[in-house]
N, C-alpha and C positions, 0 to 999 in steps of 0.2 A: 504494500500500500504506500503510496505518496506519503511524503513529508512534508506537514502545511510550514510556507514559508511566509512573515512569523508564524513562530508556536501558534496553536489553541491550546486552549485549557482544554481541562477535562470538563471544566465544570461549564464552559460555554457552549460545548459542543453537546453535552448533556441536555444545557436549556432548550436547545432547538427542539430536539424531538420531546420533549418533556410539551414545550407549549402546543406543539401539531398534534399531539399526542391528545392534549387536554379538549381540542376544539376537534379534533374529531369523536372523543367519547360525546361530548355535546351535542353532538347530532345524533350518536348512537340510543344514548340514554334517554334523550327528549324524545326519539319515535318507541323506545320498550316504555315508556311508561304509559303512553294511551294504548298503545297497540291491542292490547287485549280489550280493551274497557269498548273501544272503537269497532272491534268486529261483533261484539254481541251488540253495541246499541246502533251501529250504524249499516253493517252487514248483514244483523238479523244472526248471527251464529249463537248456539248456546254456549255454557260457561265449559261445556266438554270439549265441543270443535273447536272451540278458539283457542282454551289452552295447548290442545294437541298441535294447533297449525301453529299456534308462536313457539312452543317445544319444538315443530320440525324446522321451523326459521331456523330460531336461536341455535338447532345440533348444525343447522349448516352453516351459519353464522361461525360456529368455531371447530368445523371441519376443514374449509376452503383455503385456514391457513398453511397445511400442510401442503398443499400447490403450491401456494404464495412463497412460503419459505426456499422452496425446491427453483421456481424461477427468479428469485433475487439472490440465492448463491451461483445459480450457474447458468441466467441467460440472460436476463438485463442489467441484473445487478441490482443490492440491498436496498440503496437511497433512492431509484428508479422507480424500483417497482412499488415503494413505502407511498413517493408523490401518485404513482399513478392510480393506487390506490383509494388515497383523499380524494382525488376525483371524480372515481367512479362513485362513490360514496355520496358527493354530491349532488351527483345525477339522481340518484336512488332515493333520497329523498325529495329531490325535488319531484319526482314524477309523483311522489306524496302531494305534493301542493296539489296537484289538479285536484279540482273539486267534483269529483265524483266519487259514487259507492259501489263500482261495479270491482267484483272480489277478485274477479282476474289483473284489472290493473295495479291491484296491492298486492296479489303472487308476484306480478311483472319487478315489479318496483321492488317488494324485497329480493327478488331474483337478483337484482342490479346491485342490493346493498350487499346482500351475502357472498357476491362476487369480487366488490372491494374492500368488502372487510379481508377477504382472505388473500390482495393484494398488501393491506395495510398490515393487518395486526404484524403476522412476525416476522416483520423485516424493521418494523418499530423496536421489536424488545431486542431483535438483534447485536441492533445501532449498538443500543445500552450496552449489551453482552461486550460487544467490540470497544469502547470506549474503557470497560475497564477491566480488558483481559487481564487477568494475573491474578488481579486482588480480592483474594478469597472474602477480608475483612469488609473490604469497601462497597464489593459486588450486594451482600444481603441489602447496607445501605441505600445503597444506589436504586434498587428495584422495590425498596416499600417507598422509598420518596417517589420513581417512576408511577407506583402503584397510586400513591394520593393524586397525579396528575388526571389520572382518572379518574376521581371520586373528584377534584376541581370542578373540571367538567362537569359531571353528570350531575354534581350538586346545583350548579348554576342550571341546567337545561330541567331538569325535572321540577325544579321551581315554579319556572320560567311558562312549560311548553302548557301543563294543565291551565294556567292562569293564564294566556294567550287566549285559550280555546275557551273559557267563559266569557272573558272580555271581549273579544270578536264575535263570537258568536249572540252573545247580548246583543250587539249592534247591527250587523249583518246575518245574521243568521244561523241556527246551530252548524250546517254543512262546511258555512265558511270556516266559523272555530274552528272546528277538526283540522281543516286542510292547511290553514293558516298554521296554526301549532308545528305540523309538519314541517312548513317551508323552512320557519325556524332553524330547524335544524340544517338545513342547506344554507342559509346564510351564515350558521356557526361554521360550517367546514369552509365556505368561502372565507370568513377572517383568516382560519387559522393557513390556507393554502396561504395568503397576502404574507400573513408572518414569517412561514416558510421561506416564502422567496428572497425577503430583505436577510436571514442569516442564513441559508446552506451554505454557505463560504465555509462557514465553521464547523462542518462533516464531508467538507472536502477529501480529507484524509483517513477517511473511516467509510467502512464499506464490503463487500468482497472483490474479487479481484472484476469479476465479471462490472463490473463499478469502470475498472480503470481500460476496459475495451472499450473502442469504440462502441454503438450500437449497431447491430447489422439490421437492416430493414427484413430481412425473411422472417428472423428470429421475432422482431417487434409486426411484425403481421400473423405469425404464425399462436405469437401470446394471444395477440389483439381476437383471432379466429376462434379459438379456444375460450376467451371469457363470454364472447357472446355467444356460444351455444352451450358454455355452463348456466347463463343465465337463464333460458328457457329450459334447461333440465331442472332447474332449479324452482324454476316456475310451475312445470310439472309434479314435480315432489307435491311441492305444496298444495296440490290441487287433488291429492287422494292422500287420504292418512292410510292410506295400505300400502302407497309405494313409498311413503315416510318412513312409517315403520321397517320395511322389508332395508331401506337404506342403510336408517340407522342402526339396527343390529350388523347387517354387512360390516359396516366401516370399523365398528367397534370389532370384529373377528379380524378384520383387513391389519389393523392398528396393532392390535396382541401378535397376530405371527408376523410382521416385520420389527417389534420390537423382539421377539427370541430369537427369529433370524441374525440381526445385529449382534445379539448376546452370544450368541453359536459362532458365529462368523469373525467377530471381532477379534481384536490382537487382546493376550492376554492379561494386558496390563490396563485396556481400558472397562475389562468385564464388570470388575465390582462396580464403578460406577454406575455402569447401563444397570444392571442388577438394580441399584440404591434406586433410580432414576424409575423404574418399573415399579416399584414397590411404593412408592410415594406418589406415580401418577395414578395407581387403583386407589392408593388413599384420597386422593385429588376426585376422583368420577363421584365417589358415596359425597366428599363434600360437597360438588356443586347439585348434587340432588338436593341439596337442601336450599341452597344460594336460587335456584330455577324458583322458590315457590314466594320469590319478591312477586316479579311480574305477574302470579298467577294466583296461588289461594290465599298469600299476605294480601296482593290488591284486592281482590273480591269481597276476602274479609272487612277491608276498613268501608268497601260501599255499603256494606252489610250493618255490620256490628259493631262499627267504631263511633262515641260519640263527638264528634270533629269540633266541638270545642274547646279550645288551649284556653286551658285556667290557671290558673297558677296560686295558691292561698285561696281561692277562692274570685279571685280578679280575674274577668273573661277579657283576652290578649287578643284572638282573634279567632277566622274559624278555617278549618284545613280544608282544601279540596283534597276527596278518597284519595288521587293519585299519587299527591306529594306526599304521603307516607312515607315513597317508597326513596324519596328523596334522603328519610332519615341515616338511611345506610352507606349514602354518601360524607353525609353531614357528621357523623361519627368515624369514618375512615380518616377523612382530613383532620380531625381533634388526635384519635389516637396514633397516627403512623408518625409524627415527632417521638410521642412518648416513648414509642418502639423503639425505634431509631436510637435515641438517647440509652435509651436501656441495652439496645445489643452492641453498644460501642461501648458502653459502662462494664458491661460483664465480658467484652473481646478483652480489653486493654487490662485484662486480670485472669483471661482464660478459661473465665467461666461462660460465655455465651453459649448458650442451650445449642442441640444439633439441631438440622429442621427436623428432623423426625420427632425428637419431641416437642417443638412447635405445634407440628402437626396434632399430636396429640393433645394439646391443652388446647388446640383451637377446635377442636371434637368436642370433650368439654363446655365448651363457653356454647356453643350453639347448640348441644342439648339443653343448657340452661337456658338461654332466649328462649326457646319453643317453650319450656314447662312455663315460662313467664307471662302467655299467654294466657295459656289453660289456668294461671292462676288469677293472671285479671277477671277471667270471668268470674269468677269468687264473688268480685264486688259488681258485678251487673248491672246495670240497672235498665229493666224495660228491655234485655236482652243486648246492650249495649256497654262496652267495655269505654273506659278512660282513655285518652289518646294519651294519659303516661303510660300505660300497658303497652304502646306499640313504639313508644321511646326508650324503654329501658328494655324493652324485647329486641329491637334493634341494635340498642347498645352491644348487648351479650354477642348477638347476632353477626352484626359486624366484627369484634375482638377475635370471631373465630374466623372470621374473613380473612385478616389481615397476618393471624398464622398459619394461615392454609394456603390460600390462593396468593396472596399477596408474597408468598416467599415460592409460589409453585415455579415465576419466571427463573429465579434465583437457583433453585434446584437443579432444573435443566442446563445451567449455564457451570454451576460449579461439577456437575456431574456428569455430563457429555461432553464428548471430543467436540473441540473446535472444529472439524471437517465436518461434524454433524450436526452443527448448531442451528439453522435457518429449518433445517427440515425436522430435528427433534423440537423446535419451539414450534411448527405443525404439528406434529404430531400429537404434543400436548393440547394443540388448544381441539384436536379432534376427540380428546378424551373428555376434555370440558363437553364439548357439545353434545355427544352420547348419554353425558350424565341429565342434561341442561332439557335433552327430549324424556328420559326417564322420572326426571322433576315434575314437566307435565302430566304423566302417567300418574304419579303417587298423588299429584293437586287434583286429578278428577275425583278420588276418593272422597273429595268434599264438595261431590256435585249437590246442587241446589233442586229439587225436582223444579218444573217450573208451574207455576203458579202458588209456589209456598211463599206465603210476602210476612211471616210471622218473625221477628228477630231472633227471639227466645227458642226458634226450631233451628235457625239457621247457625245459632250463637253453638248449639252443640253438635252439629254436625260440622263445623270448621273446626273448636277445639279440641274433639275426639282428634283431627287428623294430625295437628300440634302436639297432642301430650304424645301420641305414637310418635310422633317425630323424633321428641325429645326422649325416647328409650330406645328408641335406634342409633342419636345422638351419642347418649354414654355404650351403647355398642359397640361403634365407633371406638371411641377413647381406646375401649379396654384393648379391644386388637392391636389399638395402636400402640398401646404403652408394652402389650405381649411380644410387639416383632420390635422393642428398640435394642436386644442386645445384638438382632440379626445387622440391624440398621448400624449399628455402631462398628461392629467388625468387618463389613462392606466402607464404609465412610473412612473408616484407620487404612484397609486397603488400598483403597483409591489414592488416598493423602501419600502414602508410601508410593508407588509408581510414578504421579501427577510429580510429586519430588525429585526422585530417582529423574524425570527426562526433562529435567532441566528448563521451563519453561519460560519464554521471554517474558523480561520484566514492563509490569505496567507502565504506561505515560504520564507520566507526572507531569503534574499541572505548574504553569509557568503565572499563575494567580498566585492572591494570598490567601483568596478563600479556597477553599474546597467541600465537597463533601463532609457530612460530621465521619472522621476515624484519620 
């Protein structure tokens, strides 16, 4: 790779994709938060089809990245394919703006986003990976702060996109709200492309090699040929939950034998990690079953059985639109990823920083306890309606496990796979996310609503029957997890021993005074 002449920081070249990064969750997070709420009131689906079809979205949503990965280390290149991603993203939501309800144009349209999410996502966590090869200590760092840029984001757009769609649609009309909300989100990825543009100077020098070729026109018509008729396979999908289904089990059998293939096949110094990497991405699929039931039986619940008034002492603050609930799990990623931060650089610089695998396992843990937090607001009910602290301090817990699980899942993959397999094991990953993400919708239909049941007090036990299950599956969870930490500990001492042994080039040190916290 080039050498930027002057230096960059780490920590400026970090900024860029940190800020693209933020304004593209923006858009992503502003269309998941009506998404669902929008196909049952605007499409006519009930609370079973719609989950299932944002479950088939979302698993292709974070399948497409294992493409994406596969064509930025070895045919356009990392930062290529990251921009051209944002744009197709663009696009994808803007065909959201058009105001109509016709269900094919929203298969269309997410066809188009699930296409550039899997140009963007992992060629963005790549960057990261690349900027701070080496550094085992600064790496966890680097990617829970990465991770808050995401929770920026989606904290601003999930505010933002519900409160659009009332307020437009007040004036103009309910149809306009909707589609308006949407556009939103296309003009967030518009800023964040403008942002782009004024620093990629400063990931000049970072990239894959495929970066420093020229681009050949076959190769960028041959990508170009390829997304657009993913996107009508895509569209396809979505348009029978039987060929959703038949997908997303495939991909999840597809994902398992090229991960043992690798593990078989590999030199043997890089096994224990593929091993660790394996073991903590099935831990990674059970947690995002859990993280899939924001969008779907959390949202339904607060239209349901939340009292959307913020009190406080007794002082009425203000009153919540259902959606922005879901905004809390933002709202609490961005409070807690400093504290983390601080605390794994406080226990690194004395050697005691936890492994991820017990991360993992206290963040199992913490979101068994969010879900029983539910099941125990309803305790205090009223009229079938729970407190909107019950879905603050559920979310609290909720998120905490977020930010040990997923929010170190990037970080996993980068200290535990070879550098030649980085672009396509951060796909790989995000296809096990997605597998879980459609399995999520499965376990939220378990709190289908029959329709015509409009009583609170029916509907308040049939979502927290599905919560407190949750929350014992939850410490189910845990306990595997704390059972396989001695396996996880003698894999991880392995790896550190080999990774040692070959000598690896030293990180780039930043030519700033700031850095990173470590």
């Amino acid at each position: 790779m080039a050498v930027q002449n002057p230096p960059v920081s780490q920590t400026r070249s970090f900024s860029t994709v940190f800020l693209i990064e933020m304004w593209e969750r923006f858009g992503f997070y502003g269309m998941q938060v009506l998404m669902v709420t929008y196909m049952m009131k605007k499409l006519g689906f009930v609370d079973t089809h719609a989950n299932l079809v944002w479950g088939a979205a979302a698993a292709l949503i974070y399948a497409t990245p294992a493409i994406g990965g596969w064509v930025g280390d070895k045919l356009i290149g990392t930062r290529r394919t990251m921009l051209t991603g944002a744009v197709v993203l663009m696009l994808g939501y803007a065909l959201l703006w058009i105001p109509s309800n016709d269900p094919y144009l929203t298969y269309f349209a997410l066809g188009v986003i699930i296409v550039g999410n899997g140009f963007f996502k992992p060629n963005a966590g790549n960057l990261v990976r690349k900027i701070y090869e080496g550094d085992d200590t600064r790496i966890d760092s680097a990617f829970t702060i990465y991770y808050m840029a995401v929770n920026v984001g989606s904290m601003l757009s999930m505010t933002a996109t519900p409160w659009i769609r009332n307020v437009v649609g007040a004036a103009y009309g309910d149809a306009m709200g909707w589609h308006t909300a949407f556009g939103a989100c296309a003009v967030g990825l518009l800023l964040g492309l403008g942002n782009y543009l004024l620093m990629y100077r400063t990931l000049a020098h970072i990239g894959s090699p495929a970066d420093e070729r020229p681009l050949s026109m076959s190769r960028v018509a041959g990508v170009a040929g390829a997304a657009v008729a993913l996107v009508f396979v895509a569209a396809f999908i979505l348009q029978s939950l039987l060929v959703a289904k038949i997908c997303v089990y495939a991909a999840g059998l597809v994902i398992l034998g090229i991960f043992l293939h690798l593990i078989r096949s590999s030199d043997r110094t890089e096994r224990a990690g593929l091993i660790a990497a394996l073991v903590l991405t099935v831990q990674t699929i059970f947690f995002f079953i859990f993280y899939a039931q924001m969008a779907t039986s959390l949202n339904l619940f607060a239209q349901h059985n939340v009292n959307l008034s913020m009190n406080v002492f007794g002082l009425h603050l203000f009153n919540w639109i259902p959606e922005q609930y879901q905004n809390l799990n933002a709202i609490w990623i961005v409070v807690l990823s400093p504290v983390l931060v601080l605390i794994y650089n406080g226990l690194g610089k004395v050697g005691k920083d936890p492994s991820v695998a017990t991360k993992f396992a206290l963040g199992f843990a913490a979101v068994a306890l969010g879900f029983f937090m539910y099941g125990f607001g309803a305790l205090g009910a009223v009229g079938g309606q729970v407190s909107s602290w019950t879905m603050i301090w559920g979310y609290g817990l909720y998120s905490l496990g977020e930010l040990l699980v997923s929010g170190l899942g990037l970080a996993m993959i980068a200290r535990y796979v070879p550098a030649r397999m980085g672009g396509f094991m951060m796909g790989a990953y995000y296809v096990a996310v997605g597998i879980s993400q459609y399995l999520g919708s499965v376990v939220a239909n378990y709190a289908h609503i029959p329709e015509g049941l409009a009583d609170p007090v029916q509907s308040l036990a049939i979502y927290t029957n599905l919560f407190n299950k949750l929350g014992f599956v939850g410490l189910g969870c845990t306990a595997i997890a704390v059972a396989v930490l001695p396996l996880m500990k003698k894999l991880s001492n392995s790896h550190a021993e080999h990774a040692a042994a070959a000598d690896p080039l030293p990180p780039v040190r930043s030519e700033e005074g700031w850095e990173l916290p470590g």
